[in-house]
Backbone as numpy.savetxt, mean C-alpha at the origin, in Angstrom:
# Nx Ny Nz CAx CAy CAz Cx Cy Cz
2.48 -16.14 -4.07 1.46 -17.10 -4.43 0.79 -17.65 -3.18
-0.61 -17.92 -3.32 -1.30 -18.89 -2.32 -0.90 -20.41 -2.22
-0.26 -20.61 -0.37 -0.03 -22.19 -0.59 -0.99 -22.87 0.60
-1.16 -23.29 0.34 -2.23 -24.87 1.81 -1.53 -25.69 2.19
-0.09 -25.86 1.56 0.40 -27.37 1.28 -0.36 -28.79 0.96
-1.20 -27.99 -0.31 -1.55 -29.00 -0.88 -1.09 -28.63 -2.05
-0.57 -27.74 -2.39 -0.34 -27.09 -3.86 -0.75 -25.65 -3.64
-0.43 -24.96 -5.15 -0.09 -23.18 -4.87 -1.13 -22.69 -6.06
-1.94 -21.68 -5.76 -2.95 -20.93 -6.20 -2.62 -19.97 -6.58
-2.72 -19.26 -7.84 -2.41 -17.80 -8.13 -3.31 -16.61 -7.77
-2.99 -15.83 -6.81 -4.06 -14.76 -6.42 -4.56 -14.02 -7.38
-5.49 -14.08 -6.11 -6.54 -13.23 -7.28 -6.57 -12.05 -8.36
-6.17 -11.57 -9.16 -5.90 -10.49 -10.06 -7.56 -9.67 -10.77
-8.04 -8.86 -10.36 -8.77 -8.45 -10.75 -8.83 -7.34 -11.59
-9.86 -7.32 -12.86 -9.50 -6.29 -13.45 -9.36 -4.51 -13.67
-9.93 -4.52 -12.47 -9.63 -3.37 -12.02 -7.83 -2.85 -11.40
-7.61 -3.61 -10.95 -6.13 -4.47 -10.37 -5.07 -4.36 -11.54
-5.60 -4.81 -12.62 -4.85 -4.99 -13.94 -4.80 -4.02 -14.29
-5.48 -2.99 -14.29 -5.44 -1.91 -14.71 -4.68 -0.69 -14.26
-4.48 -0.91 -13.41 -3.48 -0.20 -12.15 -2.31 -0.56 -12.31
-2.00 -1.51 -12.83 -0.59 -2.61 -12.68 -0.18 -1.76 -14.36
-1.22 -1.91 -15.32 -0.87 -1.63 -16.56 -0.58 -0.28 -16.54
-0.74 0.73 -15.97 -0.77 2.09 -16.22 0.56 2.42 -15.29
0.77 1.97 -14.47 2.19 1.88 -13.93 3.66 1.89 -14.63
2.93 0.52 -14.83 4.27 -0.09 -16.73 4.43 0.74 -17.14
3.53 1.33 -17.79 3.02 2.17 -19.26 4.05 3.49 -18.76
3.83 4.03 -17.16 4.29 5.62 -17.08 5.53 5.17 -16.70
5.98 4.20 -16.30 7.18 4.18 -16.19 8.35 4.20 -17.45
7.79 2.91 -18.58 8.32 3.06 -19.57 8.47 4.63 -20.36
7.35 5.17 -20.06 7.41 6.54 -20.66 8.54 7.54 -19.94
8.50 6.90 -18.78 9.46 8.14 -17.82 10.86 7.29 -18.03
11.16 6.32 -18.61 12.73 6.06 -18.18 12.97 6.64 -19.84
12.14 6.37 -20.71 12.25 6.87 -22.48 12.79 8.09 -22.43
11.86 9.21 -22.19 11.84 10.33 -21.75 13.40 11.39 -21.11
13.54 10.38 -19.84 14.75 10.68 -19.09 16.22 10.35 -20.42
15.81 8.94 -21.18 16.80 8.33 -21.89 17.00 9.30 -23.09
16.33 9.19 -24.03 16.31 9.75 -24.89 16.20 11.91 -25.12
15.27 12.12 -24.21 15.37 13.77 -24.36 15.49 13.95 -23.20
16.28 13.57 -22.52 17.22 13.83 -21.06 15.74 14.98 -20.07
14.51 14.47 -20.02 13.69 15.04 -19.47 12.98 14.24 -18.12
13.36 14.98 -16.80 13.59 14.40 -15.41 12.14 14.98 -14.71
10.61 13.57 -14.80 9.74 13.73 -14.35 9.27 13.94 -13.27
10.26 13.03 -12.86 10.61 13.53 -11.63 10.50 15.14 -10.81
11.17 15.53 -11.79 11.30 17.14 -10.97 10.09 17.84 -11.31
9.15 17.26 -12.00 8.01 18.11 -12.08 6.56 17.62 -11.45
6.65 16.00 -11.62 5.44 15.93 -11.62 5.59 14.65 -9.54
7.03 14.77 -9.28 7.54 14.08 -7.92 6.70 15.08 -6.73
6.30 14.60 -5.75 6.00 15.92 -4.77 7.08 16.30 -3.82
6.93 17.94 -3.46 7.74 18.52 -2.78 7.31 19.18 -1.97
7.50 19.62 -0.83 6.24 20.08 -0.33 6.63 21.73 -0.08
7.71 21.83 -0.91 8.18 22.97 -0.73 7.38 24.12 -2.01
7.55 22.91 -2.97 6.76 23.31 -4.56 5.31 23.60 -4.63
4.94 22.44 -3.78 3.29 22.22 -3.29 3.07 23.87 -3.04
3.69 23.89 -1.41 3.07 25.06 -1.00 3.20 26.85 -1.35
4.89 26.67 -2.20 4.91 27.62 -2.32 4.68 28.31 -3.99
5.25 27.14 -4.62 4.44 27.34 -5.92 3.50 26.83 -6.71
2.63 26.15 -5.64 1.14 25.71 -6.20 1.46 24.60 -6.91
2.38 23.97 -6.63 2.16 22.37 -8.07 0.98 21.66 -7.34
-0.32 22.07 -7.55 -1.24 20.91 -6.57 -1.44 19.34 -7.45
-0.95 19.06 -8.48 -0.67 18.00 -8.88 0.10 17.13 -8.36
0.93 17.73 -8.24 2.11 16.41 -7.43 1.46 15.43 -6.13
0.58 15.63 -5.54 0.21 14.94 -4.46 -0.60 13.23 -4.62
-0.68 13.85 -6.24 -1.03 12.00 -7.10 -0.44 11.73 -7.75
0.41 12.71 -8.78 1.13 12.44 -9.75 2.52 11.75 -9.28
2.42 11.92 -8.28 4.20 11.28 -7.75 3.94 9.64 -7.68
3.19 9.46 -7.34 2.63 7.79 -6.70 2.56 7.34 -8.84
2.76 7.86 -9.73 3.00 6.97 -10.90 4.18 6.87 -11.05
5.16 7.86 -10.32 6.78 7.82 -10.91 6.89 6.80 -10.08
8.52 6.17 -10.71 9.17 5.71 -9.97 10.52 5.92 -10.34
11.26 4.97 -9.68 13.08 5.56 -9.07 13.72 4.41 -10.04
12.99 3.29 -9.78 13.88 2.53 -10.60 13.35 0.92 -10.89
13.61 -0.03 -11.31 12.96 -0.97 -11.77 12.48 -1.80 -10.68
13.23 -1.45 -9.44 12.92 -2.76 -8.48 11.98 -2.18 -7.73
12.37 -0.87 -7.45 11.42 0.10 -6.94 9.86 -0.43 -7.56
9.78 -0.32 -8.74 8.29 -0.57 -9.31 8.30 -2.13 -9.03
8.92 -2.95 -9.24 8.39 -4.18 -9.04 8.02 -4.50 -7.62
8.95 -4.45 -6.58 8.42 -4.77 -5.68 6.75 -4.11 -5.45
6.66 -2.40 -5.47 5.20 -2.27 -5.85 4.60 -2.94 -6.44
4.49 -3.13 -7.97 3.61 -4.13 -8.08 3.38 -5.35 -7.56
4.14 -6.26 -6.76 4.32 -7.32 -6.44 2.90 -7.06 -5.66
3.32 -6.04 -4.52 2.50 -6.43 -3.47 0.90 -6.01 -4.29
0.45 -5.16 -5.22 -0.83 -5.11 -5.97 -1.18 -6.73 -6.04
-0.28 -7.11 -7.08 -0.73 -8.33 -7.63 -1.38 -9.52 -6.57
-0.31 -9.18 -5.68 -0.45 -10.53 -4.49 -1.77 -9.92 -3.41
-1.95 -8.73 -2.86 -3.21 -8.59 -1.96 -4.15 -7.61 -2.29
-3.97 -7.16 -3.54 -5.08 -5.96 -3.99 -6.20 -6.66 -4.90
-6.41 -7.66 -5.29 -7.39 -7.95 -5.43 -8.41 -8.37 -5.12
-7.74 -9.22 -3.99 -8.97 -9.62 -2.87 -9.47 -8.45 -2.02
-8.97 -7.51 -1.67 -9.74 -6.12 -1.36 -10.61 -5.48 -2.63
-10.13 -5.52 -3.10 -11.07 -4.98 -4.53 -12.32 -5.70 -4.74
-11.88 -7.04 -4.94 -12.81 -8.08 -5.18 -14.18 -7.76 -3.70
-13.96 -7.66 -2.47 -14.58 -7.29 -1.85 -15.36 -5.81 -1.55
-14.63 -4.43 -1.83 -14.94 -3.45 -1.81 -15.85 -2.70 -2.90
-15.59 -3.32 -4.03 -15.73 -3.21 -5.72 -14.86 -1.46 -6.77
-14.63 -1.94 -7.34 -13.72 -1.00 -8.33 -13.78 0.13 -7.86
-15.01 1.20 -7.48 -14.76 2.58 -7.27 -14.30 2.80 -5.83
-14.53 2.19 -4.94 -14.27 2.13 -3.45 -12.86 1.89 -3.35
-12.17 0.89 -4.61 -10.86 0.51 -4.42 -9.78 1.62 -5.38
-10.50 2.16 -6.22 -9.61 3.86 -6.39 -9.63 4.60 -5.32
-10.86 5.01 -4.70 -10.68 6.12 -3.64 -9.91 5.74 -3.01
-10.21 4.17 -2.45 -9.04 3.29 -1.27 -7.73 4.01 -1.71
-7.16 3.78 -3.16 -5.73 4.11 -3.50 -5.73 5.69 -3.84
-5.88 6.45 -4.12 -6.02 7.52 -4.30 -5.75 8.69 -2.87
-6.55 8.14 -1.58 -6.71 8.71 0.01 -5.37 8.63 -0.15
-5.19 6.72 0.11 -3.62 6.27 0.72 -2.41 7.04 -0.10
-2.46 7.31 -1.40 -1.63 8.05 -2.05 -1.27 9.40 -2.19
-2.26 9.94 -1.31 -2.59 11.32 -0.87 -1.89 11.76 0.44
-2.07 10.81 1.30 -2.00 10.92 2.43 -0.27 10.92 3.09
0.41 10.61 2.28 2.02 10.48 2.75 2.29 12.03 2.52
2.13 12.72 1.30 2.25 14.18 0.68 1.60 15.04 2.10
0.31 14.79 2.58 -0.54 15.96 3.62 0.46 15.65 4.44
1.06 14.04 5.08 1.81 14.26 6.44 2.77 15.44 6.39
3.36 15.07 5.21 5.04 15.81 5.09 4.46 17.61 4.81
3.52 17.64 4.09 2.76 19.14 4.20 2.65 19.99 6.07
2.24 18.72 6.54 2.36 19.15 8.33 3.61 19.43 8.49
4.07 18.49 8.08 5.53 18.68 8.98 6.22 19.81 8.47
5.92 20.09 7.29 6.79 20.99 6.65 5.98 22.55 7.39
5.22 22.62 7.55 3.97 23.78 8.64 4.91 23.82 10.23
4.96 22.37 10.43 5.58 22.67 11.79 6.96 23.38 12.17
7.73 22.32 11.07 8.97 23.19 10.71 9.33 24.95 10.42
8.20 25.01 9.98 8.46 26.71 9.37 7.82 27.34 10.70
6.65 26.71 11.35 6.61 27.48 12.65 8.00 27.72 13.88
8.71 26.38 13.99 9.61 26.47 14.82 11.21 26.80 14.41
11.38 26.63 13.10 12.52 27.38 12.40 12.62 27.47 11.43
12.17 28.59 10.76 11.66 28.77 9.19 12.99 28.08 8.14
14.21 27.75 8.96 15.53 27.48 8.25 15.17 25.75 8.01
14.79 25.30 8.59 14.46 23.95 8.54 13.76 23.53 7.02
13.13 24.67 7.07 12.07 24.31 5.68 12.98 23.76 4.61
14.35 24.42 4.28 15.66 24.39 3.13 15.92 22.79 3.72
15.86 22.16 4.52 16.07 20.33 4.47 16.09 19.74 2.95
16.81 18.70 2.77 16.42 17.87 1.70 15.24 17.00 2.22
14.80 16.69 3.64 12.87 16.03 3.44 12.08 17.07 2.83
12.34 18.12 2.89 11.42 19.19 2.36 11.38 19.44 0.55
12.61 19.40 0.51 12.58 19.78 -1.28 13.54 19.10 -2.48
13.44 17.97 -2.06 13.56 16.55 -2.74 13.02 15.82 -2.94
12.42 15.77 -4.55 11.20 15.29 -5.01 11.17 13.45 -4.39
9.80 13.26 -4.12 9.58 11.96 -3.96 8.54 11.27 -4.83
8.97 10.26 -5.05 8.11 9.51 -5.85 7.94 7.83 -5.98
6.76 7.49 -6.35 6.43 6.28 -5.84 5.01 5.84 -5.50
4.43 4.55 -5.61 3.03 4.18 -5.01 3.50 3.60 -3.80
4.45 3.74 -2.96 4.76 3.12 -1.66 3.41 3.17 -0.61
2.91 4.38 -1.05 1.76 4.91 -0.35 0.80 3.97 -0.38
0.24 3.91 -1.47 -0.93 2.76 -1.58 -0.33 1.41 -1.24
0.87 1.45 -1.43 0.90 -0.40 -0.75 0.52 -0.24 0.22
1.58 0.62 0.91 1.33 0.32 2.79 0.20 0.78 3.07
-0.85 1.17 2.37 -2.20 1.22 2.60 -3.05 -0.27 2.29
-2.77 -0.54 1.08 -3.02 -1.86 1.43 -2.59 -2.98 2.10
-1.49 -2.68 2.39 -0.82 -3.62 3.80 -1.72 -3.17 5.12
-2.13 -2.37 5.57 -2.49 -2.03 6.43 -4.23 -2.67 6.52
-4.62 -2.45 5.40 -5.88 -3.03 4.84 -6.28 -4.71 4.97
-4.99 -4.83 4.34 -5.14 -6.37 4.32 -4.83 -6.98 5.97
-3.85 -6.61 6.51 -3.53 -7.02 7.88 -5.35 -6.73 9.02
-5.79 -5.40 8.41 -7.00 -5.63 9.36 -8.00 -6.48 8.98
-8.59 -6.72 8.10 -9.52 -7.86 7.21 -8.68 -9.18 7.14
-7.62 -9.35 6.79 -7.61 -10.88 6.50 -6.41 -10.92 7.62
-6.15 -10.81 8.94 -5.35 -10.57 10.12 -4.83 -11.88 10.23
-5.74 -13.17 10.11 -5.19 -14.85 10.26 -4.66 -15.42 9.33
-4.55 -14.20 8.23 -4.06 -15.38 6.76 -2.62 -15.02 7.01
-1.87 -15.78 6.46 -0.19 -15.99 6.92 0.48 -15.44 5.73
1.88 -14.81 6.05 3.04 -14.62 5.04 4.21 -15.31 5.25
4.97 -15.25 4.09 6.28 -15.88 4.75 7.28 -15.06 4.29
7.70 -14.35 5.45 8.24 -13.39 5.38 9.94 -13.21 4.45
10.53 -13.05 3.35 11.58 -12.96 2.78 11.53 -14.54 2.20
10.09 -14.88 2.06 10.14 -16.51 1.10 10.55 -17.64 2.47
10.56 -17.23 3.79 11.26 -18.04 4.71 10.60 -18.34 6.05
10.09 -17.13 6.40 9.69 -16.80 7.67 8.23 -16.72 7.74
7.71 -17.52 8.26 6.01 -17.73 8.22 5.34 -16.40 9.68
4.82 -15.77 9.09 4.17 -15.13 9.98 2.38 -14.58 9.64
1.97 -13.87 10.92 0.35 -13.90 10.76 0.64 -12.43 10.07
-0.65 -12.09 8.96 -0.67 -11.27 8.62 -0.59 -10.07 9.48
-1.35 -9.92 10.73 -1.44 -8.78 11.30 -0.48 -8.54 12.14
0.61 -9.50 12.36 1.76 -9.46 13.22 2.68 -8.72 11.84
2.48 -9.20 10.81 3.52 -8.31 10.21 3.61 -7.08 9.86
2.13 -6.70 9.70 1.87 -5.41 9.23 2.43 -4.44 10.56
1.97 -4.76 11.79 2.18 -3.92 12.95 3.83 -4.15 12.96
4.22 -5.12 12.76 6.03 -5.23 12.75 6.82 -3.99 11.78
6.07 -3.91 10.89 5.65 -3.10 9.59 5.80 -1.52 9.87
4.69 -1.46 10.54 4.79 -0.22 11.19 5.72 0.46 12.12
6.03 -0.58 12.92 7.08 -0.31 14.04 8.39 0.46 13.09
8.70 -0.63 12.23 9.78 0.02 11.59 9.85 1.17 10.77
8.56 1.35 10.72 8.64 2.55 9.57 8.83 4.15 10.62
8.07 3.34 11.84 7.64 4.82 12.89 9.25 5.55 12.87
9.86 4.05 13.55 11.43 4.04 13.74 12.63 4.68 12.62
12.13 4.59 11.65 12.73 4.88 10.63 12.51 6.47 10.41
10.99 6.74 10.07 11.06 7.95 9.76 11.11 9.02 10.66
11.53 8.57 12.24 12.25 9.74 13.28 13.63 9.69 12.70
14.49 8.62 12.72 15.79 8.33 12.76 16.47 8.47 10.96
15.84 8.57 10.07 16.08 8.53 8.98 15.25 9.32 8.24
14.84 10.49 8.80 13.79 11.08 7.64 14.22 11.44 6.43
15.35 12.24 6.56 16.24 12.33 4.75 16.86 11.46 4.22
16.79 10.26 4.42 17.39 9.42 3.77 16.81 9.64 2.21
17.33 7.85 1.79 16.24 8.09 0.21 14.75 7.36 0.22
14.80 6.66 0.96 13.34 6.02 1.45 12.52 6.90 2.07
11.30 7.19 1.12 10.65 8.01 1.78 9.56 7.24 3.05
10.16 7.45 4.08 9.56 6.59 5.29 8.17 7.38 5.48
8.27 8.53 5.30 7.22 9.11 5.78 5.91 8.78 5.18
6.06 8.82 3.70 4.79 8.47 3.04 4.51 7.00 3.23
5.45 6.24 3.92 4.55 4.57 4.06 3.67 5.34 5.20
4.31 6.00 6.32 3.40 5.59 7.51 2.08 6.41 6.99
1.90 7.63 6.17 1.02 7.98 5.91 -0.14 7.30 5.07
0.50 6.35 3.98 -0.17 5.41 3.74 -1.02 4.65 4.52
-0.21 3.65 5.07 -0.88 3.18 6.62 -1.72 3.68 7.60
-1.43 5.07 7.58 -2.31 5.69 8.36 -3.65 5.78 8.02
-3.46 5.90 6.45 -5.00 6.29 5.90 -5.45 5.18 5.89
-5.07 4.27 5.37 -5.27 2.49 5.27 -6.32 2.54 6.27
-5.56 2.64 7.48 -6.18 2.04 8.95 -7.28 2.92 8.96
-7.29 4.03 8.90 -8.48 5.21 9.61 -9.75 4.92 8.67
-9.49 4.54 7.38 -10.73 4.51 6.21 -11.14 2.86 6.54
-10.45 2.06 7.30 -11.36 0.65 7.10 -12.18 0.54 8.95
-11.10 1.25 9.25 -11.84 1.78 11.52 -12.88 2.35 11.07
-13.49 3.61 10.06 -14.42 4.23 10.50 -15.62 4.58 9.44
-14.80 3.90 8.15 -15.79 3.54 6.91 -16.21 1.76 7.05
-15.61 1.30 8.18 -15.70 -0.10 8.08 -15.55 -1.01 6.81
-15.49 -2.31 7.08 -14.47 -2.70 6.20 -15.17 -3.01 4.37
-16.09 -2.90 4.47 -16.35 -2.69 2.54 -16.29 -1.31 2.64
-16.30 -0.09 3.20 -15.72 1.20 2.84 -17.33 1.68 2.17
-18.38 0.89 3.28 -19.82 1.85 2.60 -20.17 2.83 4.05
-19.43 3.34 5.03 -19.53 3.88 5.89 -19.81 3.14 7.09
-20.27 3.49 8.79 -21.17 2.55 9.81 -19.94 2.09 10.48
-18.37 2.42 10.01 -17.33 2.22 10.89 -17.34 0.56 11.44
-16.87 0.45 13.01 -16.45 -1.00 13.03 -15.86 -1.88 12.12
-14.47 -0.98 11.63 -13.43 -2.02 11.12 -12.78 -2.74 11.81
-12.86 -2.67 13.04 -11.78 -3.40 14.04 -10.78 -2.98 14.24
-9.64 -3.69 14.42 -7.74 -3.56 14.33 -7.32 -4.45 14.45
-6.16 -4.04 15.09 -5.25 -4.97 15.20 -4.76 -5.41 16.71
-4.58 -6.89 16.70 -4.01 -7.26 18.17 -2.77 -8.19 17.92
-1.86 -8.36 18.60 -0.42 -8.56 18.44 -0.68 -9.78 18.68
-1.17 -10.04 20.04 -1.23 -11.58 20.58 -3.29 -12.16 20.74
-3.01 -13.65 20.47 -4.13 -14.19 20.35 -4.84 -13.83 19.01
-5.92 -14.29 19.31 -6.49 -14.19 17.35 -7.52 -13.03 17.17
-7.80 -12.32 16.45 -7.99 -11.14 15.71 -9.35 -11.15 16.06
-10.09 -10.20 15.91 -11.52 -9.77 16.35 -12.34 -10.60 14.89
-11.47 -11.00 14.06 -12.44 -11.65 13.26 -11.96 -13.28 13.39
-13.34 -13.87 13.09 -13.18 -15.27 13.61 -12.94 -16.08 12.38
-12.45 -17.18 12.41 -12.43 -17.96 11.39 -13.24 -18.01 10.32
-14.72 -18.37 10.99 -15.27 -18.60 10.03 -15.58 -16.81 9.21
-15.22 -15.85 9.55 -15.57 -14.35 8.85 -14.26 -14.82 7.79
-13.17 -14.93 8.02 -11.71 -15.04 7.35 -12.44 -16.03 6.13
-12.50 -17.15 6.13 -13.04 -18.06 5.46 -14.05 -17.58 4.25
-15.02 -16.83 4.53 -15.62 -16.34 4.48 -15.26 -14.91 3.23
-14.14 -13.93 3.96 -13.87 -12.94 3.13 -12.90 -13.73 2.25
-12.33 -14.68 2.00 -10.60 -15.68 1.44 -11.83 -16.14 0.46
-13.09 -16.86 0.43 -14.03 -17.31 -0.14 -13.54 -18.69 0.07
-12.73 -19.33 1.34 -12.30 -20.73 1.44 -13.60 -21.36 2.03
-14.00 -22.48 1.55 -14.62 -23.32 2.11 -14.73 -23.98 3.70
-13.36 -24.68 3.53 -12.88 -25.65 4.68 -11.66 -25.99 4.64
-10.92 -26.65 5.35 -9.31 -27.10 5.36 -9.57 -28.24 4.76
-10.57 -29.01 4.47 -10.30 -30.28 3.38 -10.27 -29.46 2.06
-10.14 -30.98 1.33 -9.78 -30.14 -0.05 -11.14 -30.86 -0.55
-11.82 -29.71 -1.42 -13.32 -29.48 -1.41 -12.92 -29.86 -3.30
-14.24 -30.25 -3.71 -14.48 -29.89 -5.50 -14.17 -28.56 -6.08
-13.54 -28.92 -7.29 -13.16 -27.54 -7.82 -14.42 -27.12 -8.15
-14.59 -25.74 -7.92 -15.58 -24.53 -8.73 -15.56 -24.55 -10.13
-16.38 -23.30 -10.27 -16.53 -23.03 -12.22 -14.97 -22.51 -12.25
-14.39 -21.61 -11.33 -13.15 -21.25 -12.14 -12.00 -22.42 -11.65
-12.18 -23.41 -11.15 -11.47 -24.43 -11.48 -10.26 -24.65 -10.17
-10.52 -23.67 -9.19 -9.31 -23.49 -8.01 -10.52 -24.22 -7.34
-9.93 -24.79 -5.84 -10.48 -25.38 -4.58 -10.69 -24.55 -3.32
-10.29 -23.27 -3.49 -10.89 -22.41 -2.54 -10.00 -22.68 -1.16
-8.83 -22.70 -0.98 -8.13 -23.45 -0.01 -7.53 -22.11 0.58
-6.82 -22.69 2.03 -6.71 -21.75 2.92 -5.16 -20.86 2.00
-5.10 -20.14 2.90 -3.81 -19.39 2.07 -2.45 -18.97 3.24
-1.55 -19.01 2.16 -0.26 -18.59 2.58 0.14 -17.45 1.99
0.62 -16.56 2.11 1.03 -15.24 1.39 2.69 -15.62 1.14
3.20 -15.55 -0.22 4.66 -15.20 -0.09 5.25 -14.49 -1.62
């Protein structure tokens, strides 16, 4: 929720947003039914592999995996982060810009592991038989950390609090974000977390708001990210994209909120 410490705002939910959130539900309930009842594992068909990809053509899997999921928390925490920063990108980009947005980012974890799985077979075709290679993955991890990546470059000064506790700047976390994932997916690539598809997420995140710039109508100059001191965008731009007024507390609008600064948690 959004806080000022003046009181807490419910983010923005847009209906495009809702719609994404609903179709999630919807395939999940269908996939745990499915698994429950006629013991049928969607996983194994519609998860990507990049072993399946390349050698037996499933070219579906490279979107279809980003609807499965693993398990209930698995999907919630995904949705969490929709609910809490995908609308104010949406709200700014508008509905079709914010599919492609999710669609690239959800794409883009599947092409990394497609490389890697190329590199592998160049330098030891035995490598390819790995479980990173042909153990289905599945998940929208992709599009979060695309929109994490998104949100950290556009709204870089608005704050989180990290585990409900820890107050930090958006763009310090996202890059904290990253660090761990880089770290992770050298040191842990077969685990069960597919590390790889966050950073690919992220990757696309970053490259589509650097060089489509940041409403994603092309002309580049998205900026980035800087660790220390304040972000290439200035207050009043932040203000501006948040639709906050001022740090006083202003008259409510037609929809009845005060437009106040924000806290992410």
């Amino acid at each position: 929720m959004r806080s000022s410490g003046l009181g807490f705002q419910q983010p923005r939910v847009t209906k495009p947003v809702k719609v994404l959130i609903i179709v999630l539900v919807a395939v999940y309930f269908l996939q745990m039914s499915l698994e429950k009842f006629g013991g049928i594992d969607l996983g194994q068909i519609f998860g990507f592999r990049a072993s399946s990809f390349i050698q037996s053509f499933y070219i579906w899997q490279p979107l279809t995996y980003a609807f499965l999921h693993g398990g209930t928390f698995h999907l919630l925490f995904n949705l969490l982060v929709f609910y809490m920063m995908a609308g104010d990108l949406e709200a700014f980009w508008g509905p079709r810009s914010f599919y492609k947005f999710c669609a690239a980012t959800a794409v883009a974890g599947p092409l990394l592991q497609v490389l890697l799985w190329i590199g592998a077979y160049l330098i030891n075709p035995e490598w390819i038989n790995s479980e990173l290679f042909i153990r289905p993955t599945i998940g929208a991890s992709g599009m979060v950390f695309g929109i994490l990546a998104a949100y950290g470059m556009l709204y870089g000064e608005a704050s989180i609090l990290v585990f409900f506790v820890v107050p930090m700047k958006m763009r310090v976390f996202v890059i904290s974000l990253a660090v761990y994932e880089m770290g992770m997916g050298l040191f842990s690539a077969s685990g069960e977390v597919a590390h790889i598809f966050h950073l690919g997420g992220m990757l696309a995140g970053y490259l589509m708001i650097k060089y489509k710039g940041p409403g994603l109508r092309g002309g580049g100059g998205g900026g980035g990210f800087r660790l220390f001191g304040k972000s290439k965008m200035n207050q009043q731009e932040l203000r501006k994209r948040l639709k906050v007024i001022s740090n006083e507390l202003p008259k409510k609008n037609e929809n009845g909120d005060r437009g106040l600064p924000i806290t992410w948690n």
